[in-house]
Short mmCIF file of the C-alpha atoms (twelve columns), coordinates in Angstrom:
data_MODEL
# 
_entry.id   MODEL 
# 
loop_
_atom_site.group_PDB 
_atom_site.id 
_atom_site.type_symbol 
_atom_site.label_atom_id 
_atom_site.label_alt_id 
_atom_site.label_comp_id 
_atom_site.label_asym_id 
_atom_site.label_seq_id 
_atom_site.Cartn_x 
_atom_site.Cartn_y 
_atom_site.Cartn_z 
_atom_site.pdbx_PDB_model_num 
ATOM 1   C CA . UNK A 1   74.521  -99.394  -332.669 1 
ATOM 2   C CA . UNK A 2   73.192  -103.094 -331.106 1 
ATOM 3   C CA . UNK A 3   69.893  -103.681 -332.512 1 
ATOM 4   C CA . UNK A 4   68.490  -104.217 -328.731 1 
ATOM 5   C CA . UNK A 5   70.189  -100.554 -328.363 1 
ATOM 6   C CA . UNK A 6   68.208  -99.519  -331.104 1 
ATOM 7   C CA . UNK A 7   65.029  -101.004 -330.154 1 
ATOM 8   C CA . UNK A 8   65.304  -99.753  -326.813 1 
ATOM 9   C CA . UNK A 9   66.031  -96.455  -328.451 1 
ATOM 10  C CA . UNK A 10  62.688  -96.520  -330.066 1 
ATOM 11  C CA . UNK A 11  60.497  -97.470  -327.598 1 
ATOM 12  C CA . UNK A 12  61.803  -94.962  -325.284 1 
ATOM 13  C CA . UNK A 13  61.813  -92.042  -328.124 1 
ATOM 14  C CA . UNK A 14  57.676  -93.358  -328.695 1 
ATOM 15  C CA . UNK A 15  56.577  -92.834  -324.845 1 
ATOM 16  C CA . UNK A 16  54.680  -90.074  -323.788 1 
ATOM 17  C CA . UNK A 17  57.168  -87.032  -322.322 1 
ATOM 18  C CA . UNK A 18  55.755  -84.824  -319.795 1 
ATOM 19  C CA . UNK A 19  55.012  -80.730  -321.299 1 
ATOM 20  C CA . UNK A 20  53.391  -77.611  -320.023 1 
ATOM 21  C CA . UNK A 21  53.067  -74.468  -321.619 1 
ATOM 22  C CA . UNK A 22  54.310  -72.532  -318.785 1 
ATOM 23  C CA . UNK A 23  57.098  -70.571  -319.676 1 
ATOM 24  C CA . UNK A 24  60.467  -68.852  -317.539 1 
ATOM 25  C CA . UNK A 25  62.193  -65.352  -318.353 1 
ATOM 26  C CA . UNK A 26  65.510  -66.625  -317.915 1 
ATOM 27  C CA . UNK A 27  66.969  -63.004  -317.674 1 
ATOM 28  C CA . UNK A 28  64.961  -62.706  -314.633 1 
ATOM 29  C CA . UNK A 29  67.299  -62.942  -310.517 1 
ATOM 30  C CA . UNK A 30  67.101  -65.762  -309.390 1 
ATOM 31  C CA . UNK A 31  64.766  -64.843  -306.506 1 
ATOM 32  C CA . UNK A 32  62.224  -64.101  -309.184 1 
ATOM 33  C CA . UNK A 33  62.912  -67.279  -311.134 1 
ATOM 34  C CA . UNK A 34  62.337  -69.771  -308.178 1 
ATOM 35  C CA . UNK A 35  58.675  -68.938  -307.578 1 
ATOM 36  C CA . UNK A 36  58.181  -69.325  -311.411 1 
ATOM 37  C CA . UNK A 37  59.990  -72.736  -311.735 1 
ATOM 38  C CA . UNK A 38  57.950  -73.983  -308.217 1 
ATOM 39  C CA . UNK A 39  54.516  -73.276  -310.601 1 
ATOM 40  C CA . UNK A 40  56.274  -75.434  -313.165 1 
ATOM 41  C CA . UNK A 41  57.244  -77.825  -311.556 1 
ATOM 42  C CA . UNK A 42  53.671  -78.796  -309.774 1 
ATOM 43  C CA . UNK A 43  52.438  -78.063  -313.128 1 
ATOM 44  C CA . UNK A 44  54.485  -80.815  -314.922 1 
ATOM 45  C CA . UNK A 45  54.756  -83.100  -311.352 1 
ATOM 46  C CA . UNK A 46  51.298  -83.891  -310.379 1 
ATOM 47  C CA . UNK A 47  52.318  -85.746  -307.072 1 
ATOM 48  C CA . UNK A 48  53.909  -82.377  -306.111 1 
ATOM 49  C CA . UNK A 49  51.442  -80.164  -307.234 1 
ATOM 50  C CA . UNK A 50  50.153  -79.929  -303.204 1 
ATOM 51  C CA . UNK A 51  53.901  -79.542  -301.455 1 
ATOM 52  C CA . UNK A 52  54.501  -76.422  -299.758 1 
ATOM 53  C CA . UNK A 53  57.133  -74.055  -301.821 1 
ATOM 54  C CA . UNK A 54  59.244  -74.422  -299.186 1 
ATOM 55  C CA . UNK A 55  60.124  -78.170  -300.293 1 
ATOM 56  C CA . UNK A 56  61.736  -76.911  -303.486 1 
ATOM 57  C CA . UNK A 57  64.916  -75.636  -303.040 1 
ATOM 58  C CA . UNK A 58  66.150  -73.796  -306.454 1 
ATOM 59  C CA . UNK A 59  69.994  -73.341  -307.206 1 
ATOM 60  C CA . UNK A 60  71.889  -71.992  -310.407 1 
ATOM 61  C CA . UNK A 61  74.396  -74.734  -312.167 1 
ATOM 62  C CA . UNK A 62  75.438  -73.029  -314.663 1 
ATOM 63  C CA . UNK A 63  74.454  -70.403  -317.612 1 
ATOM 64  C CA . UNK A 64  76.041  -69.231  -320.983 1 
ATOM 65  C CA . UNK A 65  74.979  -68.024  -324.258 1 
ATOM 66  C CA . UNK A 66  71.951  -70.576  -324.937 1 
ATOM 67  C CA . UNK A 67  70.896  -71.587  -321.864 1 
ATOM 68  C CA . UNK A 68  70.613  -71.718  -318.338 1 
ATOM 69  C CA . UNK A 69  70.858  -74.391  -316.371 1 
ATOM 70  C CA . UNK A 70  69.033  -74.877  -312.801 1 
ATOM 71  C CA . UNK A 71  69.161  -77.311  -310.257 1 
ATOM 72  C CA . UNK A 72  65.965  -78.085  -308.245 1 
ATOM 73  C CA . UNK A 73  65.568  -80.511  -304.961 1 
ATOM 74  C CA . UNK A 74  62.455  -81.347  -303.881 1 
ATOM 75  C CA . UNK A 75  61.731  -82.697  -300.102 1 
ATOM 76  C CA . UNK A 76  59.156  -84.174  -298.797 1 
ATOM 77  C CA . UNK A 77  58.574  -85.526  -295.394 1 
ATOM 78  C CA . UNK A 78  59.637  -89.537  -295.494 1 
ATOM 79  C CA . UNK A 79  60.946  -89.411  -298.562 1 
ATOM 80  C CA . UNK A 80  64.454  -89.786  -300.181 1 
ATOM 81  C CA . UNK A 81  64.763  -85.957  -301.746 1 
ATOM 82  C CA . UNK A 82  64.678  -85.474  -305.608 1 
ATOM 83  C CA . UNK A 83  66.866  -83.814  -307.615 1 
ATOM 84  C CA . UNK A 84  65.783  -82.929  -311.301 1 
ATOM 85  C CA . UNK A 85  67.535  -80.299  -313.657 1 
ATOM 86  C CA . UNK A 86  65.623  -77.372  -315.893 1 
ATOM 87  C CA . UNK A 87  67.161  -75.889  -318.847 1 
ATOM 88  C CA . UNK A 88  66.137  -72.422  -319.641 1 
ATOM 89  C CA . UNK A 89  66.589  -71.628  -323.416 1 
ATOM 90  C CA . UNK A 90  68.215  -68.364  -323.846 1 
ATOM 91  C CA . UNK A 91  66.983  -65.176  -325.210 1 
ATOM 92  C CA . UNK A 92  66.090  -65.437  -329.367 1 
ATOM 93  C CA . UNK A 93  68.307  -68.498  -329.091 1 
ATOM 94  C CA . UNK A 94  65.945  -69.911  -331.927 1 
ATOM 95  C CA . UNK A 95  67.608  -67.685  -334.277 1 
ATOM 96  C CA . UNK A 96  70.853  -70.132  -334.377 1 
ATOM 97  C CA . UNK A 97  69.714  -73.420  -332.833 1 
ATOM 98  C CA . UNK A 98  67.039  -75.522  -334.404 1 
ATOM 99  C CA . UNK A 99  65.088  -76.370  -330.850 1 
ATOM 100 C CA . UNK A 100 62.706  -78.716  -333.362 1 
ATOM 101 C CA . UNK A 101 65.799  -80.567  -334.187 1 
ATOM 102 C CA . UNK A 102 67.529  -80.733  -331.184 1 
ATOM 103 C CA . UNK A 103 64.287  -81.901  -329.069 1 
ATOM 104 C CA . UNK A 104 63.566  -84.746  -331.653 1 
ATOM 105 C CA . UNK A 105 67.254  -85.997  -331.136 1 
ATOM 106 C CA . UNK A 106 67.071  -85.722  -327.408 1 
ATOM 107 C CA . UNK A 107 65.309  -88.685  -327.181 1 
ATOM 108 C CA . UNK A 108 67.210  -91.124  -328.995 1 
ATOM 109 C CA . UNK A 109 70.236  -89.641  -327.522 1 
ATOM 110 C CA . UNK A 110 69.077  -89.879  -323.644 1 
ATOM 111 C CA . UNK A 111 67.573  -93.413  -324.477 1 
ATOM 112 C CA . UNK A 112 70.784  -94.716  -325.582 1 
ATOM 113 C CA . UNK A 113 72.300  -93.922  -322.193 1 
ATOM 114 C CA . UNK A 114 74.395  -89.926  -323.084 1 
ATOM 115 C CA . UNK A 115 73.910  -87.341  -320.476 1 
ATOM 116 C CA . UNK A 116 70.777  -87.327  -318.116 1 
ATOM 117 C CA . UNK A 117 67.013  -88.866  -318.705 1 
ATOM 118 C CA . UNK A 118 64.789  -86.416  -320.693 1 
ATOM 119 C CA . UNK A 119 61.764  -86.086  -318.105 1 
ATOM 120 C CA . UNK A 120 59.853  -83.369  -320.306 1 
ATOM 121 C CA . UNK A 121 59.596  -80.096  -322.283 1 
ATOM 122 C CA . UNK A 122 57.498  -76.824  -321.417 1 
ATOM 123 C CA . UNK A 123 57.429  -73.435  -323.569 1 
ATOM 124 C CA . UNK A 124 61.174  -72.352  -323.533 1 
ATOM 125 C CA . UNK A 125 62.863  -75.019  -321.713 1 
ATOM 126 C CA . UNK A 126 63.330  -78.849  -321.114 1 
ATOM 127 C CA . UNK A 127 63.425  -81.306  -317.937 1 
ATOM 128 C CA . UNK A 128 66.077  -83.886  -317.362 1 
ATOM 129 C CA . UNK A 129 67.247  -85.740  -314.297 1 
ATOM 130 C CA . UNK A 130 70.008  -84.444  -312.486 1 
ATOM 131 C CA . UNK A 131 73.812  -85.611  -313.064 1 
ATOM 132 C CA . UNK A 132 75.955  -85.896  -309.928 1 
ATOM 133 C CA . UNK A 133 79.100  -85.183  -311.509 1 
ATOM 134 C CA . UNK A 134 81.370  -82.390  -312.630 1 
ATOM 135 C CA . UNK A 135 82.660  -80.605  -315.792 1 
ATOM 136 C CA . UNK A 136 85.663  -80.521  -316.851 1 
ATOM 137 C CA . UNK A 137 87.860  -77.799  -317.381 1 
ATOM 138 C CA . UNK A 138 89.977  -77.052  -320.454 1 
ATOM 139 C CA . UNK A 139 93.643  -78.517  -318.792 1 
ATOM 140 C CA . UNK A 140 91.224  -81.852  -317.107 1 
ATOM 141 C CA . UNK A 141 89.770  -82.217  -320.811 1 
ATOM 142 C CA . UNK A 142 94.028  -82.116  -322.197 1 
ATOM 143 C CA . UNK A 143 94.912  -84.905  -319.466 1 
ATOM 144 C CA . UNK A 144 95.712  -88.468  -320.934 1 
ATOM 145 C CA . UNK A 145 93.116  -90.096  -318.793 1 
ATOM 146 C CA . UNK A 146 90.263  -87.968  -319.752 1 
ATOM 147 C CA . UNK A 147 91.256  -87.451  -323.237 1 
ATOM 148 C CA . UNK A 148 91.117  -91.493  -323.404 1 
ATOM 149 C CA . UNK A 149 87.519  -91.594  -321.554 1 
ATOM 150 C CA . UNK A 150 86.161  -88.603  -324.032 1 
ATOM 151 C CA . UNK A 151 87.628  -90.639  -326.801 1 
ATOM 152 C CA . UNK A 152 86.072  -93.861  -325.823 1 
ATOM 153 C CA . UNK A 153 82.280  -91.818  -325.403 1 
ATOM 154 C CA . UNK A 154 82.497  -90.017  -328.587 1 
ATOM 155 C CA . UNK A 155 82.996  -93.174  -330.194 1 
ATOM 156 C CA . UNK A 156 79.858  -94.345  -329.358 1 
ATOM 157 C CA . UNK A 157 77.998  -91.003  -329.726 1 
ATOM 158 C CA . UNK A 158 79.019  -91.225  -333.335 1 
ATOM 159 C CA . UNK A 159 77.512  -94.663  -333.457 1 
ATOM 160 C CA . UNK A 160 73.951  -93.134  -333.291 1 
ATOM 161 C CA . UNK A 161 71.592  -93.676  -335.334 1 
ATOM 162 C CA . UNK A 162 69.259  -90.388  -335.502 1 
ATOM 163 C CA . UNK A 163 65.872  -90.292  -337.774 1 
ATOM 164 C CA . UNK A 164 65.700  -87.957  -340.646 1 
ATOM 165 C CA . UNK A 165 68.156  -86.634  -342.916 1 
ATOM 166 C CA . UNK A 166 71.665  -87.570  -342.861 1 
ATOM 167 C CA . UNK A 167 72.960  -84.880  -344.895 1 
ATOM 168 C CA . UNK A 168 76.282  -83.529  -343.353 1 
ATOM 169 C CA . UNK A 169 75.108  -80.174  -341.822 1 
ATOM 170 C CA . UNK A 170 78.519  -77.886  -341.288 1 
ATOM 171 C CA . UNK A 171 77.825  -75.331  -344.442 1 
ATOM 172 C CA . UNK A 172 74.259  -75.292  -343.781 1 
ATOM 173 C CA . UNK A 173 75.100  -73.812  -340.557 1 
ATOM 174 C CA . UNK A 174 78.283  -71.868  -341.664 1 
ATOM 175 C CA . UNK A 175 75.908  -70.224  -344.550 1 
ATOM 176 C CA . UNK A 176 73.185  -69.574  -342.103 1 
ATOM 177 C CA . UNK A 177 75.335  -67.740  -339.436 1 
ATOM 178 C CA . UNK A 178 76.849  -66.160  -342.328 1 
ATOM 179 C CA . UNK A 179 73.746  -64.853  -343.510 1 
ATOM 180 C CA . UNK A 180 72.900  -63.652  -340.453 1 
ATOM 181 C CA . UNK A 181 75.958  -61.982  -339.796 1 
ATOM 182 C CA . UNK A 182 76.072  -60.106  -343.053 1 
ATOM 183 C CA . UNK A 183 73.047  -57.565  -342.404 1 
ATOM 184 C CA . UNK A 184 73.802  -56.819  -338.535 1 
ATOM 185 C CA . UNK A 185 73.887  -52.954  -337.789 1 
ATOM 186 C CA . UNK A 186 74.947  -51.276  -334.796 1 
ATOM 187 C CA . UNK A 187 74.063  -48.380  -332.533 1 
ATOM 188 C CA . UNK A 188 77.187  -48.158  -331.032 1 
ATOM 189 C CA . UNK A 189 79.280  -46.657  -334.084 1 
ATOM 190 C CA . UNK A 190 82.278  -47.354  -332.969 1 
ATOM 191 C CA . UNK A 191 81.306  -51.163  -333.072 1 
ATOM 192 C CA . UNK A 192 79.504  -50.208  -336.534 1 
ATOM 193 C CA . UNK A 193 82.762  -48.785  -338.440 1 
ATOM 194 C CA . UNK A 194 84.488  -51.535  -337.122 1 
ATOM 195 C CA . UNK A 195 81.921  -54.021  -338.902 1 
ATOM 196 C CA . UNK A 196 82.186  -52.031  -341.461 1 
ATOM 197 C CA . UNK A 197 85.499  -52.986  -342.231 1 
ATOM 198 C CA . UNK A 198 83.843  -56.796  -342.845 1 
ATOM 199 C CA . UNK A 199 84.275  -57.512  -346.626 1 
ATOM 200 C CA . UNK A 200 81.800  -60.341  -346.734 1 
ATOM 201 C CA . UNK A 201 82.205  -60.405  -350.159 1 
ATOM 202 C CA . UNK A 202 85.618  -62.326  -349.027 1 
ATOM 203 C CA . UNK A 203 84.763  -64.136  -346.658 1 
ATOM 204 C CA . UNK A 204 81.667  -65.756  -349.048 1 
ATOM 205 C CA . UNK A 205 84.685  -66.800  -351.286 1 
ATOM 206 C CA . UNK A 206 86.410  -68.488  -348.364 1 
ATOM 207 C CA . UNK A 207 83.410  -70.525  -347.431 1 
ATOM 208 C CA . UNK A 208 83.287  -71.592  -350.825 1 
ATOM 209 C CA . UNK A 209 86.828  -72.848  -351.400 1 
ATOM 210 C CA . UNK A 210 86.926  -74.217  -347.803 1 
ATOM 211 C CA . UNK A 211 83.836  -76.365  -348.966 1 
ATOM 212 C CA . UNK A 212 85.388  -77.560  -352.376 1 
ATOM 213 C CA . UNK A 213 88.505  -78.502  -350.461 1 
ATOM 214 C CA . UNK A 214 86.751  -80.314  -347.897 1 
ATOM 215 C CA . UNK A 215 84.579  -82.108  -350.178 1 
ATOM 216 C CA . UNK A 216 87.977  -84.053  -351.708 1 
ATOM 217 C CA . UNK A 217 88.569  -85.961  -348.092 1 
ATOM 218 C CA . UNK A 218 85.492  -87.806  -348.649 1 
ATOM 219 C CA . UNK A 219 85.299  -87.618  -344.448 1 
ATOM 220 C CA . UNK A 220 83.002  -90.136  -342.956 1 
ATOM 221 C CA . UNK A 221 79.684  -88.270  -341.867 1 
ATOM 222 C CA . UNK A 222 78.372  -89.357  -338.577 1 
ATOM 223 C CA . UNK A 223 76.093  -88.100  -335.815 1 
ATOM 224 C CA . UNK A 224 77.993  -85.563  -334.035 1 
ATOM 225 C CA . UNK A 225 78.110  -83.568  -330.826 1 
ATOM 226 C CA . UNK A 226 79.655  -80.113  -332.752 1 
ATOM 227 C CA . UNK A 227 80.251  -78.677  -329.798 1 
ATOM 228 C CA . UNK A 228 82.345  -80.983  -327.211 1 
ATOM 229 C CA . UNK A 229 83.892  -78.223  -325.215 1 
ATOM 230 C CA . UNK A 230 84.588  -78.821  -321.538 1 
ATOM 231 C CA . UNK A 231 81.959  -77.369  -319.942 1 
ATOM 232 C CA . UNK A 232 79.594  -80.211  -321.491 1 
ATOM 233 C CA . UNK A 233 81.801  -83.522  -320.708 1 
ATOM 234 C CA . UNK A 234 81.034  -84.195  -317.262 1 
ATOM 235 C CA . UNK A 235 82.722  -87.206  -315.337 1 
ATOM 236 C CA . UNK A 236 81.620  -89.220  -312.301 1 
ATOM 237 C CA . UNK A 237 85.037  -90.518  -310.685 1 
ATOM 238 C CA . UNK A 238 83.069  -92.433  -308.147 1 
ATOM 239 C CA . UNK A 239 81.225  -94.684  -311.705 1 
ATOM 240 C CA . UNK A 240 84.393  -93.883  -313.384 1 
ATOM 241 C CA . UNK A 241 81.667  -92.827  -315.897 1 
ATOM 242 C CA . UNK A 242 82.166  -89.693  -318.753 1 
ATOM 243 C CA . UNK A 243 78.742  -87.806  -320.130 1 
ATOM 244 C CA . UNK A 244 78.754  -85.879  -323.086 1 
ATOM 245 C CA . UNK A 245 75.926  -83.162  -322.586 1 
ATOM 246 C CA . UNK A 246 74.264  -80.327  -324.341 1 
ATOM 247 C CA . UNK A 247 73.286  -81.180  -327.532 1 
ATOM 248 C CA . UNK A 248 72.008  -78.166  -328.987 1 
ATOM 249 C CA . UNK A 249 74.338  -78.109  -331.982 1 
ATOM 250 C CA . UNK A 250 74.382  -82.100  -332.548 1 
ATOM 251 C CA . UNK A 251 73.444  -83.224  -335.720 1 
ATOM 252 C CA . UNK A 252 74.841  -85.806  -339.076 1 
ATOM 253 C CA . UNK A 253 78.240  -84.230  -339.845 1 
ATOM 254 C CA . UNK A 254 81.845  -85.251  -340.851 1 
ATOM 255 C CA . UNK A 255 83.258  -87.245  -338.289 1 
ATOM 256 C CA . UNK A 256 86.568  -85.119  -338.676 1 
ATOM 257 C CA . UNK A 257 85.285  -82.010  -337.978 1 
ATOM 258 C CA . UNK A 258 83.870  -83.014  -334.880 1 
ATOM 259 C CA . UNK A 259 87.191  -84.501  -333.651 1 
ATOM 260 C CA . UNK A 260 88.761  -81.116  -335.101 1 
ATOM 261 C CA . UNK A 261 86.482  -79.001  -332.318 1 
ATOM 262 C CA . UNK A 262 86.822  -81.163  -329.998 1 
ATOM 263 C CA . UNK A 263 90.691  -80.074  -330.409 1 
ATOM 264 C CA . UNK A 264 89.907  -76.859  -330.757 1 
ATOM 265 C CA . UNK A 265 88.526  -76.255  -327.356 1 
ATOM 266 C CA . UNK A 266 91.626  -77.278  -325.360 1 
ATOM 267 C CA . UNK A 267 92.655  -73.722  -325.894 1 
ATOM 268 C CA . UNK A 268 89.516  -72.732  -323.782 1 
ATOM 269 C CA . UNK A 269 87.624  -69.519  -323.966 1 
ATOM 270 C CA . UNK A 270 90.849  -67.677  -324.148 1 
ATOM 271 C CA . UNK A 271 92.263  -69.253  -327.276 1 
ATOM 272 C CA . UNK A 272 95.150  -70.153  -326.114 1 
ATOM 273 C CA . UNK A 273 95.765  -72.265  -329.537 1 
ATOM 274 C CA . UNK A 274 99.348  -72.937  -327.879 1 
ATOM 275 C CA . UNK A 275 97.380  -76.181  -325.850 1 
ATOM 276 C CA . UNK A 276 96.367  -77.683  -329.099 1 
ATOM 277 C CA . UNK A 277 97.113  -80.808  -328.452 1 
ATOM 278 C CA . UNK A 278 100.352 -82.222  -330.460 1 
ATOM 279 C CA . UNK A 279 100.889 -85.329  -332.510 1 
ATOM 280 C CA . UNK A 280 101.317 -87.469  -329.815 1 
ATOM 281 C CA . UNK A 281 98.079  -86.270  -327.678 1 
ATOM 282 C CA . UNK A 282 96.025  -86.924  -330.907 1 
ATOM 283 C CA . UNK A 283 97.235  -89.867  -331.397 1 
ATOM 284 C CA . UNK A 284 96.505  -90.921  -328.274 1 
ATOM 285 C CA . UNK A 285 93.089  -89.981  -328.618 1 
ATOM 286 C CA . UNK A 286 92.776  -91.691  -332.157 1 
ATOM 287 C CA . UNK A 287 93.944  -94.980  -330.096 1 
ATOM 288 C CA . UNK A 288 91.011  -94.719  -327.683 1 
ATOM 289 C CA . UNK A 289 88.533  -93.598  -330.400 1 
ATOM 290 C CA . UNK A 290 89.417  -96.401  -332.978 1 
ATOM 291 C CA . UNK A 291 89.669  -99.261  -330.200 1 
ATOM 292 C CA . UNK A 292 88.710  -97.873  -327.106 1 
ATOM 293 C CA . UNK A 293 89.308  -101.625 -325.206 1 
ATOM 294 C CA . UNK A 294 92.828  -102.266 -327.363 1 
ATOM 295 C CA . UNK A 295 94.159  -99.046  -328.265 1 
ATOM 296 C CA . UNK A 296 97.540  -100.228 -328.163 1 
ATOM 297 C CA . UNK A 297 96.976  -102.154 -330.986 1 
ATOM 298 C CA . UNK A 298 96.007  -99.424  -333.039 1 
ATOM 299 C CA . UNK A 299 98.848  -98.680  -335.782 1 
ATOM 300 C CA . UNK A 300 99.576  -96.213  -338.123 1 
ATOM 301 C CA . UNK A 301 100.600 -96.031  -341.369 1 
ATOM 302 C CA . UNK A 302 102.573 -92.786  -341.603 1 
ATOM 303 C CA . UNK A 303 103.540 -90.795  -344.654 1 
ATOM 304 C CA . UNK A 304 106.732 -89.783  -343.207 1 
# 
């Protein structure tokens, strides 16, 4: 990272962010959710506080597992409208994402120009300004062009620098989900004699081998997205610009891992592991990542 990047970083990460302590069900319709996101809104906004609730207009983007996204336009009379975007947390998503963590990274990573502008936080949620783009799917994210531009933006995503520890964090994670996971209980019993069939006992041992063997590639650790699937790379064809978004998982890790999931999700949600990509689609990605403006002079020196 440039040291004017960095500075910028900082003085953007020290500025005041706006916060309220209202706070949105997101399991609520979305009927219900509007009038709740209008309070918020002219809470966090004070030059709309007096608009009408008819100048808000309040549409879903998207929503999965941790969040959900919403769109919100605001017009008022001879005025260029406003679009901003509010993330609703999920449901007892603080039980596998460290909100602390991601919202003290957020900063540095908005400042330094990934994903949108981080306008503010309120009790279960955060407000950033609106991207006019698109995500990708799985088969866009496996096409030479894209793979190149993903390439060329992880790159400098892994070029952060992010305050506090740098400690790689994939088996903190692995042992916490795996802690969690080994005193669920079910009421459904057919789901709980299937879990019952779990010997964790084995899988513990796994975790610990996979570690030692990892430990001997001496991969570089970096700060990393964890979760690049294609629902958060989002490109703007008319910029010819790529954002990486959603950083709820992002934190110091092996660089090689991150790359690794990255590959992982062109199988998409249906794991179809036969669109891994082969040795010649990750090595065209390698190119772009390891000289993104020359990658034809990239060369390898093969064991084979």
């Amino acid at each position: 990272m440039e040291v004017a990047e960095q500075e910028a970083c900082q003085g953007y990460a020290s500025q005041d962010i706006l916060s309220s302590p209202l706070t949105i069900d997101p399991s609520l319709p979305l009927p219900h959710i509007k009038h709740h996101v209008v309070d918020l809104c002219k809470d966090m906004f004070k030059e709309w506080s007096n608009l009408d609730d008819s100048c808000f207009l309040v549409e879903r983007i998207s929503g999965g597992i941790t969040n959900l996204l919403l769109k919100v336009s605001v017009k008022e009379e001879n005025r260029v409208d406003v679009s901003i975007a509010i993330r609703l947390f999920g449901l007892n998503t603080d039980n596998i994402i460290d909100r602390q963590r991601e919202l003290q990274a957020i900063k540095y990573i908005s400042a330094a120009g990934f994903g949108a502008k981080w306008l503010g936080v309120f009790g279960n949620g955060m407000v950033q300004s609106f991207i006019n783009a698109y995500t990708l799917t799985p088969s866009d994210m496996r096409e030479p062009k894209q793979a190149a531009k993903i390439a060329k933006q992880l790159q400098r995503f892994h070029q952060l620098e992010i305050p506090g520890s740098k400690e790689p964090q994939l088996w903190n994670e692995i042992i916490k989900f795996f802690e969690q996971a080994s005193v669920l209980g079910f009421d459904d019993i057919k789901k709980q004699k299937t879990y019952e069939t779990i010997s964790f006992a084995e899988v513990h041992d796994e975790i610990v081998e996979l570690k030692e063997l990892t430990e001997r590639l001496n991969s570089p650790v970096v700060y990393a997205h964890n979760d690049l699937l294609s629902g958060n790379v989002m490109i703007n064809n008319e910029q010819d610009k790529v954002y990486l978004i959603d950083y709820e998982y992002a934190s110091y890790n092996y660089r090689g891992y991150d790359i690794g999931n990255h590959f992982a999700e062109y199988a998409g949600f249906d794991c179809d592991y036969t669109f891994y990509p082969n040795r010649n689609e990750q090595y065209h990605f390698f190119r772009h990542y390891l000289q993104p403006e020359r990658p034809n002079e990239v060369c390898y020196h093969l064991p084979w």
